[in-house]
N, C-alpha and C positions, 0 to 999 in steps of 0.2 A: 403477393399472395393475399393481400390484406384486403385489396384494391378488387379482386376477383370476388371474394365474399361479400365485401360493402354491394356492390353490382349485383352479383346473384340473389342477394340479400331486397333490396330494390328491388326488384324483377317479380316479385314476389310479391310486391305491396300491392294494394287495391286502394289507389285516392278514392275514396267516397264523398269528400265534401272539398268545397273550394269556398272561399269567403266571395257573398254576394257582391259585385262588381261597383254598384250602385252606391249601398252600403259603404261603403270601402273606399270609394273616392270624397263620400261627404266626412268618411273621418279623417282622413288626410288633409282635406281642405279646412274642417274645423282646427287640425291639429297647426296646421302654416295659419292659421287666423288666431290662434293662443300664440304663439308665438310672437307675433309680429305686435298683437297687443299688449302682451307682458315686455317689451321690448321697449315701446311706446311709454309705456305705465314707469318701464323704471327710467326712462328719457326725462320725464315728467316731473317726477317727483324726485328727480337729479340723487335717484340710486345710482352706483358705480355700475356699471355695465362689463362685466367682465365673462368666463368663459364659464360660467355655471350653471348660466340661464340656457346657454345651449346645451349645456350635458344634462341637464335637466329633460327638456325636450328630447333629445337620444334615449335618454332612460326610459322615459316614460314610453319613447315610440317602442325599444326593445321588450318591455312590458306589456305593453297591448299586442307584439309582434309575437309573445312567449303565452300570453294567455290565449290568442288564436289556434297557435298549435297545440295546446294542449285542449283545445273544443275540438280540432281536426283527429287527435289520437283518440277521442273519447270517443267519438261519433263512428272512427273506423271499428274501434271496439264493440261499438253495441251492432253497428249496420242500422239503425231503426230510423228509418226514415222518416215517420210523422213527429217522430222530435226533433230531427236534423233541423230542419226550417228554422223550427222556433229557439234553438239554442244558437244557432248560430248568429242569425238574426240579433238577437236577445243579447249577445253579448258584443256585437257591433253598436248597437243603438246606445246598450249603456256605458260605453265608451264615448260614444258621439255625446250623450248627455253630459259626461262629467267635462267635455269639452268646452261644449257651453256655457256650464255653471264658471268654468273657470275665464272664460271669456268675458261674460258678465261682470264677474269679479275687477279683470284686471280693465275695464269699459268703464266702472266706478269709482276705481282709484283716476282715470285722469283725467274727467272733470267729475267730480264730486259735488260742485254746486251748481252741475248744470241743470237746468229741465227737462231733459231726456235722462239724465242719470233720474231724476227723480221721480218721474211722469212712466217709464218705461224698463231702465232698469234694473232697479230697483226692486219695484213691485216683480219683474220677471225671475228678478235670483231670491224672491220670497215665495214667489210660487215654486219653482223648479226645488229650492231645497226646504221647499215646506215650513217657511221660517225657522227652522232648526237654529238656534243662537249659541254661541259661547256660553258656555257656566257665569266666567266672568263679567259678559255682556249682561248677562239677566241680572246678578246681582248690581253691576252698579245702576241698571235701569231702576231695578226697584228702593235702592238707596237714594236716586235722586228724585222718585216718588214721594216718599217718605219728607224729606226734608223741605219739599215744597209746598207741605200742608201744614 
């Protein structure tokens, strides 16, 4: 009886929005390319490598999979279509972006003194997160300001 209502229940629904197709395969590809770089990263810097980094990635894919469907239930709620684009969109792209930033990140840890970490990026996870620094970072930068005059 359960299985009847789930179904009748369904039957009922009107998909309005789908995630753009496009969209959707660049974050899955940015997501296997943090991956395989944080993988790299902890090879590198002879982290243990164990199953965290991959429930890690699970997680996070579960999360970006749980905020989609909550854009799909918002967007069936309103029906408004000249927002549909832009939110769905919008919350594809900002996903793709934190992919990247972490991309960058883990591209930095394993070579750290190279010229393309330095030259490229570098400067690229300065712009993407706006040079936004640790509390702690700032302060010992300005400590060892200080002590070098």
């Amino acid at each position: 009886m359960k299985i009847i209502a789930i179904y009748t229940t369904l039957l009922f629904l009107k998909i309005v929005w789908i995630p753009n197709a496009d969209l959707s395969f660049w974050l899955l590809m940015a997501m296997v390319f943090d991956f395989f770089t944080g993988y790299i990263k902890a090879w590198r810097i002879k982290e243990a490598r164990t199953s965290s980094g991959i429930r890690k990635t699970v997680t996070k894919l579960i999360q970006y999979l749980g905020a989609l469907v909550l854009v799909m239930l918002f967007q069936n709620a309103l029906k408004e279509e000249a927002w549909s684009k832009l939110l769905d969109d919008g919350v594809i792209v900002f996903m793709i972006f934190a992919e990247i930033v972490s991309i960058c990140e883990n591209l930095m840890a394993i070579a750290p003194d190279s010229l393309v970490t330095k030259y490229l990026f570098k400067p690229l996870h300065a712009l993407l997160t706006l040079a936004i620094e640790k509390k702690g970072a700032v302060v010992k930068n300005n400590q060892h300001d200080q002590s070098s005059r």
